[in-house]
C-alpha positions in Angstrom: 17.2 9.4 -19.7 14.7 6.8 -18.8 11.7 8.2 -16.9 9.6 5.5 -14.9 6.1 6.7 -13.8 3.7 4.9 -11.3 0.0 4.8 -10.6 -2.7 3.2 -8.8 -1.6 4.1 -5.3 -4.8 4.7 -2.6 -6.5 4.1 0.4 -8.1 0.9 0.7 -9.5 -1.0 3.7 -8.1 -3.9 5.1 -9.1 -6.6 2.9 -9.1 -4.5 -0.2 -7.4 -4.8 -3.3 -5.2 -2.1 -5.3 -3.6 -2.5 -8.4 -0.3 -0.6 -8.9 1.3 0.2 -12.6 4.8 1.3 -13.7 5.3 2.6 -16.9 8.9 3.2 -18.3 9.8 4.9 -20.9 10.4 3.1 -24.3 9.5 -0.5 -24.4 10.2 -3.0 -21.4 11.5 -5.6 -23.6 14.5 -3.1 -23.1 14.8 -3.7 -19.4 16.4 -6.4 -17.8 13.7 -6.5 -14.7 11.6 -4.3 -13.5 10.9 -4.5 -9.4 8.3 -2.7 -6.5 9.4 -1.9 -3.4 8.6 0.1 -0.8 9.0 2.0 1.9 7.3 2.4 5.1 7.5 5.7 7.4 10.4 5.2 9.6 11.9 2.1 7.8 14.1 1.0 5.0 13.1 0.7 1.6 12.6 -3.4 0.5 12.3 -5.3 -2.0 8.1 -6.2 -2.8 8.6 -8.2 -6.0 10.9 -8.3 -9.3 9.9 -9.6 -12.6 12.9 -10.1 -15.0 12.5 -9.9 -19.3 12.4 -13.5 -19.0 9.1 -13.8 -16.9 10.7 -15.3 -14.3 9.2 -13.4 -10.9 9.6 -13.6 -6.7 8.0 -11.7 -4.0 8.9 -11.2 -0.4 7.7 -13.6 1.9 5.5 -11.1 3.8 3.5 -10.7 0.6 3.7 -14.0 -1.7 0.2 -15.8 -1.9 -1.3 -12.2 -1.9 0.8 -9.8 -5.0 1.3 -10.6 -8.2 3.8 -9.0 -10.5 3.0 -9.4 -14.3 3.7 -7.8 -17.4 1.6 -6.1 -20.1 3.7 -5.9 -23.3 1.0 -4.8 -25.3 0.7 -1.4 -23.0 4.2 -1.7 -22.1 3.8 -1.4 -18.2 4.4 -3.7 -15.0 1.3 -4.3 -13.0 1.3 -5.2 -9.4 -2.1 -6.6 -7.9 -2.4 -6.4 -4.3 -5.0 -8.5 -2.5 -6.1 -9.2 0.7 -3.9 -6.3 2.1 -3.1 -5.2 5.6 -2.5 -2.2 7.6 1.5 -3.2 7.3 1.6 -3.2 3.8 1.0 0.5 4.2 3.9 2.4 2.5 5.3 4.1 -0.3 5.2 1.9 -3.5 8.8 2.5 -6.1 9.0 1.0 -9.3 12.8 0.4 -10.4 13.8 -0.5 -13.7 17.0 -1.7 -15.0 18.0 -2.0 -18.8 20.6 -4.9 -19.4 23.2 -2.7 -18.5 21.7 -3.3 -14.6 21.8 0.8 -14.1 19.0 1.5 -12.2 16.1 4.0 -12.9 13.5 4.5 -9.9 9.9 6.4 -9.8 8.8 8.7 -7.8 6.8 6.8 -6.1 3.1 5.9 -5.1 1.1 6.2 -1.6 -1.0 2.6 -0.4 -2.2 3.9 2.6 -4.6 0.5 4.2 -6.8 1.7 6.9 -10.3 1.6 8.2 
């Protein structure tokens, strides 16, 4: 069973920065891509940004120019760096994984709560 753990979650002021990880289990040159999203109080979960084994990334339009997914092979862990960040981008943060098999495996998620 694959476990997938995030961190970095917080509250952070508009304008701020936070810096999200997802670690799966086992290495993530096993996974096919590894994705954010989130989910907002009262809305649907959507898609933030995927990354696939092949590097090859895209982002929602609501946050490209400001998050940027990358991956750390060495530490074996998807980062997602969030700048300039606004009270909308308040939500629940999920990492998903999927091996090449395309079965999903989701975190339990992490809090970005952006206020003043």
């Amino acid at each position: 069973q694959v476990q997938v753990a995030e961190s970095g979650g917080g509250l952070v002021q508009p304008g701020g920065s936070l810096r999200l990880s997802c670690a799966p289990s086992g290495s993530i040159a096993e996974f096919y891509d590894i994705a954010w999203f989130r989910q907002a109080t009262g809305k649907q979960r959507e898609l933030v940004a995927f990354i696939t084994h092949l590097g090859d990334t895209d982002y929602a339009a609501s946050v490209k120019g400001r998050f940027t997914i990358s991956r750390d092979n060495a530490r074996n862990i998807v980062l997602l760096q969030m700048n300039s960040l606004k009270p909308e981008d308040t939500a629940v943060y999920y990492c998903k994984a999927r091996k090449f098999d395309l079965l999903p495996y989701w975190g339990q998620g992490t809090q970005v709560t952006v206020s003043s």
